[in-house]
PAFI-572345 format. One record per atom (N, C-alpha, C): x, y, z. Coordinates in steps of 0.02 Angstrom, whole numbers, plus 50000, padded with zeros to 5 digits. Layout:
BEGIN
XYZ ...
end
This chain:
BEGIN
490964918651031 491224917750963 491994917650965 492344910250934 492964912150931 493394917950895 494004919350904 494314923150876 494474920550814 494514925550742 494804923850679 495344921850674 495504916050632 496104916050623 496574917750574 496254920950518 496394925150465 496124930250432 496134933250391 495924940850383 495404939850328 495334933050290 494894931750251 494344929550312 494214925850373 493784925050419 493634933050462 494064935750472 493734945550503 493404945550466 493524946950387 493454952250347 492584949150328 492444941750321 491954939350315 491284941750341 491854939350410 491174942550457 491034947350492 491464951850447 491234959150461 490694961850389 490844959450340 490364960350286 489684954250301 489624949250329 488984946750366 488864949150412 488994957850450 488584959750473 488494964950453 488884970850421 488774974550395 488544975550316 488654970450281 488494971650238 489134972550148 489164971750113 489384973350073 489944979050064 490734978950053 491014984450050 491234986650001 491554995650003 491924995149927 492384991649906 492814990649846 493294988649827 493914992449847 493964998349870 494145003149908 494405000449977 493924999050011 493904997450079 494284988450068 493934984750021 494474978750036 494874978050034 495474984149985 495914984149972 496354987950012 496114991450065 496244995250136 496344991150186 495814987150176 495764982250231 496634974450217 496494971750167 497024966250151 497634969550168 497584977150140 498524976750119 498754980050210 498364984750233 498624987150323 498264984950363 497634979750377 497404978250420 498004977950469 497834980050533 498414979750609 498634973450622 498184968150624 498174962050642 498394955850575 498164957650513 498274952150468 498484953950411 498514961450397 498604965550342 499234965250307 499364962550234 499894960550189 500624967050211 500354970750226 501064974350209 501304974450296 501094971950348 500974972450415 501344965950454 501254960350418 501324954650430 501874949650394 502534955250347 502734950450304 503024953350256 503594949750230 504424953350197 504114952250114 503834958450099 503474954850034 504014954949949 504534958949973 505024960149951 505704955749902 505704956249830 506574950449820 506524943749779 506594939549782 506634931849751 505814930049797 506404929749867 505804926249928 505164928849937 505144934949931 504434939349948 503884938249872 503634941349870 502894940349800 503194945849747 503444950049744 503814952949681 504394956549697 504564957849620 505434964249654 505174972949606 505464973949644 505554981149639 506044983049595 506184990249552 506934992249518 507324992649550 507394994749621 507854995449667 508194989649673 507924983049688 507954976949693 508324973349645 508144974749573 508534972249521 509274974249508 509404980249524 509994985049501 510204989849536 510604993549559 510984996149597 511055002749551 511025002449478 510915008549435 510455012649465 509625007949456 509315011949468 509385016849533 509365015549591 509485019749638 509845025449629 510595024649608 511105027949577 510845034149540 510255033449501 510245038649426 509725042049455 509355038649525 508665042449552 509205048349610 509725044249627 510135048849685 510425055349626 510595055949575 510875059949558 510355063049521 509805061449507 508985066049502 508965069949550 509175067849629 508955072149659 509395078149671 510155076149654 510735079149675 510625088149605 510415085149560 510095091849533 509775095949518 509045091449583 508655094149596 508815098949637 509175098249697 509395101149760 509885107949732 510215107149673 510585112949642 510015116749625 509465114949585 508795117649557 508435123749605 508555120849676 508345123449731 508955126649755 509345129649732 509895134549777 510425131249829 510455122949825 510715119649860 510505121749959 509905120849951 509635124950043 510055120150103 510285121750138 510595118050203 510105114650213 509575115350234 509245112550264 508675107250226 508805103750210 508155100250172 508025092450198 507365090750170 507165086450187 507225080050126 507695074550112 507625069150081 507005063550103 506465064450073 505995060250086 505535053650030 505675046750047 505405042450023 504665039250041 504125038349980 503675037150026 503585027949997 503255024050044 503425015950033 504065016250010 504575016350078 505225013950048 505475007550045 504805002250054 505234995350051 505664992150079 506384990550069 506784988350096 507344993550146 507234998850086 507645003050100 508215003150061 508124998250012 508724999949937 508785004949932 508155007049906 508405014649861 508695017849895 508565021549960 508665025149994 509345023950008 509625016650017 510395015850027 510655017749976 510465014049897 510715017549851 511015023849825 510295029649862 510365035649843 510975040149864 510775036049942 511465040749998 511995039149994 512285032349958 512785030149927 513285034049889 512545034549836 512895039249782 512945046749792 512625049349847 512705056549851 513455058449903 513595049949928 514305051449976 514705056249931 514955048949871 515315050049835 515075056849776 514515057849770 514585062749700 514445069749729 514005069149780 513685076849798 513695074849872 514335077049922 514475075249979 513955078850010 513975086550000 513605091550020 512805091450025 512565087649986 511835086550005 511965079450060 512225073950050 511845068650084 512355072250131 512545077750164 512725079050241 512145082950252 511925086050215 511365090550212 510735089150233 510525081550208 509965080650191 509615075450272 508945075650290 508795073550337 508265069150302 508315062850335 507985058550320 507445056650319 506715056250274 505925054850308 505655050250268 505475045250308 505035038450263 504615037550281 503865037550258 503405037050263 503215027750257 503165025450303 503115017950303 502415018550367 501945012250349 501585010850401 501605005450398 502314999550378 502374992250415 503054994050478 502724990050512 503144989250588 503924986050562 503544977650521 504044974950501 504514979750456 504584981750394 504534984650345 505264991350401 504744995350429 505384998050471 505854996550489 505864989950530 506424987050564 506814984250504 506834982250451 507164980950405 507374986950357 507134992850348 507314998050336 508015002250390 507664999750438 508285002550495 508964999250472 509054992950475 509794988250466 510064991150398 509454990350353 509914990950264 510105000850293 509915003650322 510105010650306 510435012150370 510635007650414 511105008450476 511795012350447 512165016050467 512765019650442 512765022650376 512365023750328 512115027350273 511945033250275 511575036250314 511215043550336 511715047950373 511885052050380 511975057250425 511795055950492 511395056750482 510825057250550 510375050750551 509865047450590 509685044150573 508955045850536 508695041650503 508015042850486 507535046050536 507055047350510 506435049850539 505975043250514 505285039050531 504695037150526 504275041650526 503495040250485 502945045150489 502535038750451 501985037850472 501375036150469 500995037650412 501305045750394 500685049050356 501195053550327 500985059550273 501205065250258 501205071950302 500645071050349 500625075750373 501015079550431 501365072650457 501905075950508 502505078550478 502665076150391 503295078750388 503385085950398 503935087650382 504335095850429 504205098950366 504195105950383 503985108250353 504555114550329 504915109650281 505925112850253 505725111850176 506065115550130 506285111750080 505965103950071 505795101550036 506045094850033 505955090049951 506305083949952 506435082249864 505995074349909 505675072549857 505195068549881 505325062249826 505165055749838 505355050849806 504685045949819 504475044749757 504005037249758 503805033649716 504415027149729 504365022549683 503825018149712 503335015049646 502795010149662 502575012049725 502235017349755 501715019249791 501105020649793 501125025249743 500295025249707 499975020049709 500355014549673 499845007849640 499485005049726 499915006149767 499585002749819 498995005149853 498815012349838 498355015649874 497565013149826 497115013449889 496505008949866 496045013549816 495795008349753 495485011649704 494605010249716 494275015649707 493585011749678 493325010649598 493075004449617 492595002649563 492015004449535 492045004249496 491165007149446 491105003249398 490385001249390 490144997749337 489535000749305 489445000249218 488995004649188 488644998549190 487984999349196 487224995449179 486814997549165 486304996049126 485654998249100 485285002549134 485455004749196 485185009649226 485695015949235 486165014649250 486845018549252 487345016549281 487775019949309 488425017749364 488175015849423 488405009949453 488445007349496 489035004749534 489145008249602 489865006149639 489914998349622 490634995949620 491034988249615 490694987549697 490664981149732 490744980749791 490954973449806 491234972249849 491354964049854 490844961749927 490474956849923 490034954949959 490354946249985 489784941250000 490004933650017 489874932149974 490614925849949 490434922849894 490174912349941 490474910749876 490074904249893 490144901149966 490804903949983 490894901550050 490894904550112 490604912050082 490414915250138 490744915450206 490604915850258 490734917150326 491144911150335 491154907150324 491654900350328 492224902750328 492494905350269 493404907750253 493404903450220 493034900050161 493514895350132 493894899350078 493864896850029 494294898149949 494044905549910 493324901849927 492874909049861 492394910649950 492764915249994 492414918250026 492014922850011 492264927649956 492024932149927 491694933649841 491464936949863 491354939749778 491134946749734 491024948049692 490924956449683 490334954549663 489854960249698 489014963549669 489284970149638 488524973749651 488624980149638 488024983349662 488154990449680 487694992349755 487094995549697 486384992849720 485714993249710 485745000049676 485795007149727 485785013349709 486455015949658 486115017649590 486665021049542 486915026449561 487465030549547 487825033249574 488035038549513 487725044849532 488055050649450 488775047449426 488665049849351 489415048949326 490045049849342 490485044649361 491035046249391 491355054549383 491525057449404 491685064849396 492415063949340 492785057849351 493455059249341 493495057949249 492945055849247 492735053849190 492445059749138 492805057949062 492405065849022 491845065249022 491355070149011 490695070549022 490575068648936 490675070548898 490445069948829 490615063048797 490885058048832 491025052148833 490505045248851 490055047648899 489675043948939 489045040948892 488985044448856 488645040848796 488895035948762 489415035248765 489865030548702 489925025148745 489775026248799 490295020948857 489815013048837 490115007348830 489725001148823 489484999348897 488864994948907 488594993048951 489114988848988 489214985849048 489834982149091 490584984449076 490524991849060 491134993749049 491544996549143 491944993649143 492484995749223 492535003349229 492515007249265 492945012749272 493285014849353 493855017049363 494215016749419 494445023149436 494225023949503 494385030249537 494935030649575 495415035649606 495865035249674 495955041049692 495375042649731 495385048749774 495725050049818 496165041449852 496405045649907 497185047449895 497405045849823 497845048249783 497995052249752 497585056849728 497265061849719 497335067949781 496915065649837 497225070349898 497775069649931 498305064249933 498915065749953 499215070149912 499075067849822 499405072149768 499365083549806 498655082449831 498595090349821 498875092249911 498905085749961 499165088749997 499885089549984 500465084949952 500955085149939 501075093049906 500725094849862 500675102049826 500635106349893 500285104449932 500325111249983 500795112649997 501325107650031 501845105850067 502525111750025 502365107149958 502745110549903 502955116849876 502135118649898 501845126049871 502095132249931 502155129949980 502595134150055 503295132450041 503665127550026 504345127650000 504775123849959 505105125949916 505225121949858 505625115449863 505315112649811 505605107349813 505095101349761 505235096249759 505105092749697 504835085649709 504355083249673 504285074449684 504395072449617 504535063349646 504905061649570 504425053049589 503845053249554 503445047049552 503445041849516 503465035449514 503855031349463 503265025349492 503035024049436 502365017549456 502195014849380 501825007949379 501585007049325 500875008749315 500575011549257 500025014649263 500085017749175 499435020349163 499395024249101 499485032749122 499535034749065 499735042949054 499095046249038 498635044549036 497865046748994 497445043949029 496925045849073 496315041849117 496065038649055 495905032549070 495465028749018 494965022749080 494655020149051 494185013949063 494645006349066 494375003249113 494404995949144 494684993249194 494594985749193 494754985849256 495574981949283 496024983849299 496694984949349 496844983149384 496184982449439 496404979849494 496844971049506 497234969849525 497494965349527 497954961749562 498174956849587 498424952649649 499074947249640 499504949049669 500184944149670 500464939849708 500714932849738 500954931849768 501374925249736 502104927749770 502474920449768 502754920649661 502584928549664 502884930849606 502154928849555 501814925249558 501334923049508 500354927749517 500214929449469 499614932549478 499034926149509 498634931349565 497984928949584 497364930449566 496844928349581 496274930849597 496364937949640 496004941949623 496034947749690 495604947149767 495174941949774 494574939949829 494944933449842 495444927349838 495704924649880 496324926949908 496574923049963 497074923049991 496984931550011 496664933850018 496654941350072 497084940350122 497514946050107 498024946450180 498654943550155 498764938950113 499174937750092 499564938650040 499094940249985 499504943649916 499544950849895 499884953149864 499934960849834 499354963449830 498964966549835 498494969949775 498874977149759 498564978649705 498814983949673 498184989049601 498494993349579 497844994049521 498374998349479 498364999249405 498745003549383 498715011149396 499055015949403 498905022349410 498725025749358 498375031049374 498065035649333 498525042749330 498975043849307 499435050249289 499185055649279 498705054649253 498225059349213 497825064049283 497535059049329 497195061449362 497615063849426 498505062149428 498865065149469 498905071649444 499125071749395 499315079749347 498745084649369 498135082149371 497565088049372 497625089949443 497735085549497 497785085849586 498535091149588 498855088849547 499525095249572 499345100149541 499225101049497 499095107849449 498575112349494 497925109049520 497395111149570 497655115149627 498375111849650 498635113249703 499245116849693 499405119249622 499805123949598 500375123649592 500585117349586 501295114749568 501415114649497 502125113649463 502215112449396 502245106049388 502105104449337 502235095449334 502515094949251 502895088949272 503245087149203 502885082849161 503155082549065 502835077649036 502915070749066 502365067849066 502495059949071 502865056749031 503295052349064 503825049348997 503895040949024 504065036848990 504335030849020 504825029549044 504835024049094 505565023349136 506025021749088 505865018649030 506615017948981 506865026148949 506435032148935 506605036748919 506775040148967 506515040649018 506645043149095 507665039749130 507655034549115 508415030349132 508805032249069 508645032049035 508975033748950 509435042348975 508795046348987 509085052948984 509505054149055 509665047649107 509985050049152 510675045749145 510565042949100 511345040449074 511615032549096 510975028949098 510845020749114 511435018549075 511135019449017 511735014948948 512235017848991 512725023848999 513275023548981 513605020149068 513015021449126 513315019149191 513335010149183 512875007149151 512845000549127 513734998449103 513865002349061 514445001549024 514975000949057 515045007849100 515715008849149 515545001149213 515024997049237 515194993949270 515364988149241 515134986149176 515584983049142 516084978749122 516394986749141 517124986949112 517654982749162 517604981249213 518214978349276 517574972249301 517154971049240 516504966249274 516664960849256 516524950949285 516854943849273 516424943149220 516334938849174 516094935649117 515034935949150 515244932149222 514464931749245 514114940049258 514554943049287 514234950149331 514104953949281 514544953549204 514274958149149 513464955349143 513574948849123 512744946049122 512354947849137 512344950249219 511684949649271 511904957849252 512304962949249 512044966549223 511904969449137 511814965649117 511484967549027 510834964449059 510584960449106 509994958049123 509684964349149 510054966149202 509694970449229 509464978849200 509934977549144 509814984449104 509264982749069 508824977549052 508444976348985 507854973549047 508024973949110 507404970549135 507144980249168 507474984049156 507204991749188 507064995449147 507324992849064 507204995549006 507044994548964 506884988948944 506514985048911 505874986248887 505634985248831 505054988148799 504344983148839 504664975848822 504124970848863 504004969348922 504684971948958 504764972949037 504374977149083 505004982349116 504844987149166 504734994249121 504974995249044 505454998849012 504705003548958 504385000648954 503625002948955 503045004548968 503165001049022 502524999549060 502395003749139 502985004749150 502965009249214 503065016549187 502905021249208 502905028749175 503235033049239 503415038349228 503935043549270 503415050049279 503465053449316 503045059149328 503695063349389 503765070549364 503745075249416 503455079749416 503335082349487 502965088149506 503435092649545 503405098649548 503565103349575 503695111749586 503735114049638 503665121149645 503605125649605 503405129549585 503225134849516 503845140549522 504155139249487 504735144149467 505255139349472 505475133049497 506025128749471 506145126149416 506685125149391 506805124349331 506725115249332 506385113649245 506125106549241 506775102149277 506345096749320 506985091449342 507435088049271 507745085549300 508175079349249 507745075449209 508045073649175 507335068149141 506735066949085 506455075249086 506065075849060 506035082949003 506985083848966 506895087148923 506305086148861 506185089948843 505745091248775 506195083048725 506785084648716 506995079848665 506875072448689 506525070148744 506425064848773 505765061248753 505595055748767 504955052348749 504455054348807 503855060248751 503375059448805 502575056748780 502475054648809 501625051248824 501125059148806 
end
């Protein structure tokens, strides 16, 4: 048998022999497969790549997340020793951003602070290395996982991470819940276009747990519901981590504030939405996050967590408008432009400015981060 030559031909004919997988697993499989896997194989990043990031748009943002952390680190007794850690850092904007701004505002932490990014693209690293070459102290650390980080202090950062971790599917039917699964579609083992397609597995499956119980009556027949367990257990290992020494995460994704019903899952490339079953290996997938069901994983694991708020109330209370203003001020007729753009594309009600939500968590006895006074907009 020849070798595949794309990850829609593996992936085929690994479900023509095994059988049918979760939505879980395909979405494990597209985005890190070793060999063909979207985030493994490719600068997905910017104009050129399949979407942008806040980091990407504006130079604020980074800025107002670096000085989130700069009073977080006061929050914490200012400790010598701590750990600055990003998880999917992307390009490595933010992270330049952050250390940027902590040269100049809070020298004492970014000399302080040791570097940890949790990345599992090869590529993705090596381009993280150049943008953050002479920025750090020290140089970065890599990690694979959470579990090797050190075990100091540490202020934790993750923009658009969640969304990437794989969700499952459920579908209600006349008999009950039944897992989502994607099986062969018309073109089956071939690789063509519609290789794939979604069933749903024979044996029903008790009521999703994450789901209220006194609800399940009301629920309409072909109604979606979406799980992310393995988001969920980073959430409560991150709490462990937390819970031995203080320190804080600051999560920033698009997603709802309240677990609710349907279906999310969804696929990007080349900036324009896909199908989620073509082009495997090649486009985004993603699913909105569930806040709701982070909050219950830290709380489980005994952290404090803040109200949910939106990134426009979240940038609002760290002083967007007025840093918008001061660059401004010595800015050419065009550079004011691109930034009043970039203020209304991070804050914006129809934009980024709604739709993405803010969450922190952290150690029990620190005082609430930045961000999320009472007088602020919460969900």
């Amino acid at each position: 048998m020849t070798l595949p030559r794309t990850l829609t031909e593996k992936l085929a004919r690994h479900i023509e022999q095994a059988g049918p997988i979760s939505v879980a697993e395909y979405m494990n499989t597209a985005l890190g497969d070793p060999e063909f896997g979207y985030y493994m194989s490719r600068e997905p990043f910017g104009r050129d790549g399949d979407f942008t990031t806040a980091p990407e748009i504006s130079q604020m943002f980074g800025e107002l997340v670096g000085l989130w952390a700069a009073q977080v680190w006061l929050n914490m007794e200012s400790p010598e020793n701590v750990s600055l850690v990003e998880l999917g850092p992307g390009r490595g904007t933010l992270m330049a951003d952050i250390m940027r701004t902590l040269a100049k505002a809070v020298p004492a932490l970014h000399d302080a602070a040791d570097i940890h990014l949790v990345e599992m693209s090869p590529q993705l690293r090596q381009e993280q290395k150049k943008v953050l070459k002479n920025k750090t102290t020290r140089p970065p650390t890599w990690h694979d996982g959470i579990d090797t980080l050190p075990d100091t202090p540490m202020i934790i950062i993750a923009n658009e991470f969640f969304d990437a971790l794989p969700v499952h599917q459920y579908v209600k039917s006349g008999s009950g819940w039944h897992e989502r699964l994607v099986g062969l579609g018309a073109d089956g083992a071939s690789g063509g276009p519609a290789a794939f397609g979604f069933c749903l597995a024979e044996t029903p499956i008790p009521y999703p747990q994450v789901l209220p119980q006194d609800i399940n009556a009301r629920i309409e027949v072909e109604t979606i519901a979406e799980t992310r367990p393995e988001a969920n257990t980073l959430m409560q290992d991150l709490g462990n981590k937390l819970g031995v020494h203080n320190g804080a995460a600051l999560i920033i994704d698009y997603g709802h504030a309240r677990s609710g019903f349907g279906d999310t899952f969804q696929a990007v490339k080349n900036h324009i939405p896909q199908h989620v079953l073509f082009n495997t290996g090649e486009a985004d997938l993603t699913a909105h996050v569930d806040f709701a069901a982070l909050i219950t994983a830290a709380v489980s694991a005994g952290l404090e967590t803040s109200p949910v708020v939106t990134q426009k109330a979240f940038l609002k209370a760290l002083g967007i408008k007025t840093r918008a203003e001061k660059l401004m001020e010595n800015a050419s007729a065009a550079q004011s432009s691109d930034i009043k753009s970039a203020f209304d594309r991070l804050t914006g009600p129809q934009q980024m400015g709604s739709l993405f939500k803010v969450l922190s968590v952290y150690t029990s006895g620190l005082a609430v981060p930045p961000g999320f006074e009472p007088e602020h907009e919460n969900l």
